[in-house]
C-alpha positions in Angstrom: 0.9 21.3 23.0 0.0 19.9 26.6 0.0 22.8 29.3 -0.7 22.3 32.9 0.1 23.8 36.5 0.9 22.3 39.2 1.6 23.2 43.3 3.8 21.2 45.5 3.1 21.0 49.4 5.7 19.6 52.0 4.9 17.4 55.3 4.6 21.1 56.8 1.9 22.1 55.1 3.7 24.7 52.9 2.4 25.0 49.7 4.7 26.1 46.5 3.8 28.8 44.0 2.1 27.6 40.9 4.5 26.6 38.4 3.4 25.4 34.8 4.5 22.5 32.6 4.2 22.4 28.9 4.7 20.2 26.3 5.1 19.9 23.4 3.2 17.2 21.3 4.6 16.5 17.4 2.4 14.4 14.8 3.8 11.2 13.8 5.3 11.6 10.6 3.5 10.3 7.9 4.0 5.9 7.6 4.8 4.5 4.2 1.9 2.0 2.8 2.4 -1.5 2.4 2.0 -3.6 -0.3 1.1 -7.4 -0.1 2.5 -10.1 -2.2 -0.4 -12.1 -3.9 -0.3 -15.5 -5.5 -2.9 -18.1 -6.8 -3.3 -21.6 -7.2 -1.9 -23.1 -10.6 -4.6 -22.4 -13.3 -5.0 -23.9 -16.7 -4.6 -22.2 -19.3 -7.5 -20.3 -20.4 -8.5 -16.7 -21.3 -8.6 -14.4 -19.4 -7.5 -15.3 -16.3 -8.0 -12.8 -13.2 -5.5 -11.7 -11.0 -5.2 -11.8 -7.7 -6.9 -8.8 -5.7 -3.9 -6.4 -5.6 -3.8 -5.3 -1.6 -2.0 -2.1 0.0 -2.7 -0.5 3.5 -1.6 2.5 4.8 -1.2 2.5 8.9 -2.0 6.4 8.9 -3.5 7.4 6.0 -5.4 6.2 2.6 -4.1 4.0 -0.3 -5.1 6.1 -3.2 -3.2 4.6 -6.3 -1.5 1.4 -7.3 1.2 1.6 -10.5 2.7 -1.5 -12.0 6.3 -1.9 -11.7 7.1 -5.0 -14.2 5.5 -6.9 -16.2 6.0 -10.8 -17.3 7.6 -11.4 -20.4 5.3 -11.0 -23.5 6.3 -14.4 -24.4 4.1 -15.3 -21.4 1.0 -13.0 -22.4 -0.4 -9.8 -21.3 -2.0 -8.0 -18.5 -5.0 -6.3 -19.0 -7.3 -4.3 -18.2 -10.9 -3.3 -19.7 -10.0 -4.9 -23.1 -6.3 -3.1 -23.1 -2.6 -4.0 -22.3 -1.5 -2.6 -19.5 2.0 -0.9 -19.5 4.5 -0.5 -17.3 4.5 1.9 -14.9 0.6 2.8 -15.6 -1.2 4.0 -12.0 -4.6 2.0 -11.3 -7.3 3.2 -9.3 -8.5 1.1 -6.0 -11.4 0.7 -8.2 -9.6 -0.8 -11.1 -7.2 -3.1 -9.6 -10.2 -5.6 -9.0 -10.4 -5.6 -12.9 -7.7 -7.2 -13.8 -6.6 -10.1 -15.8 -3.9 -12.1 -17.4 -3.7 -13.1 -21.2 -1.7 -16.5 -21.2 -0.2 -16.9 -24.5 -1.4 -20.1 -26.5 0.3 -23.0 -25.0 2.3 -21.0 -22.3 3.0 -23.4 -19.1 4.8 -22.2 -16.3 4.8 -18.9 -13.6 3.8 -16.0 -14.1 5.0 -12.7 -11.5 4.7 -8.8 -11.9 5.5 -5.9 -9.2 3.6 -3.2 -8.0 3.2 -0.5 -6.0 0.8 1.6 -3.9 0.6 5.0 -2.8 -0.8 6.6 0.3 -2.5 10.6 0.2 0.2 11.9 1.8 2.4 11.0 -1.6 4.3 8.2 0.3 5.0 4.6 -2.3 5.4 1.1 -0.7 8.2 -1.0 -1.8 7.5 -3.5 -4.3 5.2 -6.3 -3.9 4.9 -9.4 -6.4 1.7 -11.4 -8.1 2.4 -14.7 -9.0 
């Protein structure tokens, strides 16, 4: 809250009594993060592959967790992270998201996409974003 008074004088030279404004100030309510769709170059075929820095920011707050959405087909290969398949819906640490990588399949060509994720600290989840 914002309080202040305030006196108003006329071309006579009168002057008013004091009269006071207030107002009242509300917080913002809190802004849902945003996740960015990544994609990389066409790669060949080898093991493991890393994947693309997952990104989220948050206008008003922190990005605290990332959770995948989907995952490509197994036929495709596997995400992973330190040595294990990563699930659906499993929530990554800031920390972790840099360590993962894709498992191509033995003679898989072709695109590769999953969805995440990310999540402020005031609970808030982004829409879904897409790796290719």
């Amino acid at each position: 809250t914002v309080t202040f008074n305030y006196t108003v004088t006329d071309n006579q030279g009168l002057t008013s009594g004091p009269a006071t404004v207030t107002i009242p100030l509300i917080a913002p309510g809190n802004q849902p993060p945003v996740a960015e769709n990544r994609s990389t170059q066409p790669l060949p075929n080898t093991n493991p592959i890393s994947v693309p820095q997952l990104i989220g920011r948050d206008p008003d707050g922190t990005v605290v967790s990332y959770r995948i959405t989907t995952l490509p087909p197994g036929i495709q290969g596997t995400v992973v992270l330190n040595g294990q398949p990563v699930p659906v819906g499993q929530t990554l640490t800031p920390d972790q998201v840099g360590q993962l990588v894709f498992q191509p399949n033995p003679n898989f060509t072709g695109t590769v996409t999953f969805n995440y994720t990310v999540t402020d600290n005031q609970g808030l989840t982004s829409a879904p974003a897409t790796v290719t």
